[in-house]
C-alpha positions in Angstrom: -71.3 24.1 27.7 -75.4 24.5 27.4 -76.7 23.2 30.5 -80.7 22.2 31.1 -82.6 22.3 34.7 -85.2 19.9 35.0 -86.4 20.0 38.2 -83.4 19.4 40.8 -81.8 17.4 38.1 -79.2 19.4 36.0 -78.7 17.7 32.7 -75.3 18.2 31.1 -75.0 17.1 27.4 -72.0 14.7 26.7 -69.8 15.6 24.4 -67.5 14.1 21.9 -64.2 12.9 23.3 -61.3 14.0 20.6 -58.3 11.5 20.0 -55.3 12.8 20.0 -52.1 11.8 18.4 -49.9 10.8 21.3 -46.0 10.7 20.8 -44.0 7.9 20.2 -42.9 6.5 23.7 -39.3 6.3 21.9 -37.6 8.4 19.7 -34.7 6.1 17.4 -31.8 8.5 15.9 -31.1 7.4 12.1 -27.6 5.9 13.8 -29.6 3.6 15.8 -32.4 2.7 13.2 -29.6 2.1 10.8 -27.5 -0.5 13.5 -31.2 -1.9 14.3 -31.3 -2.8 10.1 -27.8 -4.2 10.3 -29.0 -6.7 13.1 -32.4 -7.8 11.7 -30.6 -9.0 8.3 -29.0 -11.8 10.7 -32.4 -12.8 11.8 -34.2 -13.5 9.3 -37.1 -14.4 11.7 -37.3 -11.3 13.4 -39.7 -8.8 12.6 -38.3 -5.8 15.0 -36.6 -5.0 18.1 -38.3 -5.4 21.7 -37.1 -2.8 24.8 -37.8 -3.4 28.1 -36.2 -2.5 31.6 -35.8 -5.1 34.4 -34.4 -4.1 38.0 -30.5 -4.6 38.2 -27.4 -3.0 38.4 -25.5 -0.7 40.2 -28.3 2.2 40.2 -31.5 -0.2 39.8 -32.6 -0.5 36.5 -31.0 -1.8 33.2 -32.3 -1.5 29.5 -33.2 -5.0 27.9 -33.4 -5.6 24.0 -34.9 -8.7 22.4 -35.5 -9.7 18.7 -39.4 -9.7 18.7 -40.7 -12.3 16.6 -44.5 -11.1 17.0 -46.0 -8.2 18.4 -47.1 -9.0 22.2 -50.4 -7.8 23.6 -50.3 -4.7 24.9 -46.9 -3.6 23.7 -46.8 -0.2 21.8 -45.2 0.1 18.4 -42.7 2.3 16.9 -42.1 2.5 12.8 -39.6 4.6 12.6 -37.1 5.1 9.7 -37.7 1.9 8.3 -38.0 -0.2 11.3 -40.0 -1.6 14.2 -39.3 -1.6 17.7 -41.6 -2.7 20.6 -41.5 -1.4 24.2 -42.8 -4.0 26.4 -46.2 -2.6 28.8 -43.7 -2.5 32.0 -41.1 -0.2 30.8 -43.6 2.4 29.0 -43.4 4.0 32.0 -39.9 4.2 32.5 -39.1 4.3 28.9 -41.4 7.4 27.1 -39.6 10.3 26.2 -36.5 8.5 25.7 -33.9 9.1 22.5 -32.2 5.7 21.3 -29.0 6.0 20.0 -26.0 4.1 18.0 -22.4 5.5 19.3 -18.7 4.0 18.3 -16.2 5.5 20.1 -12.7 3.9 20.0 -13.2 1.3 22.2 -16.8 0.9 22.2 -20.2 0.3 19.8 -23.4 0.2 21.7 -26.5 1.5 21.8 -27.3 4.7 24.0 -30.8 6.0 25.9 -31.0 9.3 26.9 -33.8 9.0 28.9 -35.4 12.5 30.7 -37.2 10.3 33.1 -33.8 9.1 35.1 -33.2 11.0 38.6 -29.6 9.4 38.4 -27.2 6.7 36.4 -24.3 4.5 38.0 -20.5 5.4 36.6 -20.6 2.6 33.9 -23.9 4.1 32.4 -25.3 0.9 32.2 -28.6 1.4 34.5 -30.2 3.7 36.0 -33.4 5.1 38.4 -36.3 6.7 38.1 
């Protein structure tokens, strides 16, 4: 960096902030986008899937999905193998880095987060803390 001394002032030239391309706060495996298709053709109206986190459960936190209708202010945006999915401004925190997932097992279908953020999860899996 060229600096100039005027003086006691010391002028420093500003320079030209780049944008980066920041990752997507949620990465959706092709299993989940694909269940995520299956459940927008019911609802017509919906335009994507909205995650979020509220505080309950057994370890403290618990994942939250909603049929989003519109996008909300401040909510970031995932396209992503052919569909949308909005993560509400609270849980970008809590949520980025995460890997959604669609798993049947024999006596289960549900959606999965493997989230590298969680310090710990409760035995039924179904929240967690950060």
């Amino acid at each position: 960096m060229f600096l100039r001394r005027f003086g006691t002032k010391v002028i420093v030239p500003k320079t030209r902030r780049v944008r980066r391309e920041m990752p997507a706060p949620i990465i959706l495996t092709q299993a989940a986008a694909d269940r995520i298709k299956v459940l927008l053709q019911n609802k017509p109206e919906a335009i994507g899937l909205r995650i979020g986190v509220r505080t309950r459960g057994c370890s403290g936190m618990s994942y939250t999905m909603n049929y989003a209708t519109e996008k909300a202010k401040m909510e970031d945006e995932v396209n992503d193998k052919g569909v949308r999915v909005f993560v509400e401004p609270k849980a970008l925190f809590h949520i980025v880095g995460t890997t959604m997932d669609y798993k049947i097992t024999p006596v289960s279908a549900e959606f999965t987060f493997e989230n590298p953020n969680a310090k710990g999860t409760c035995g039924c899996g179904e929240s967690f803390n950060a």
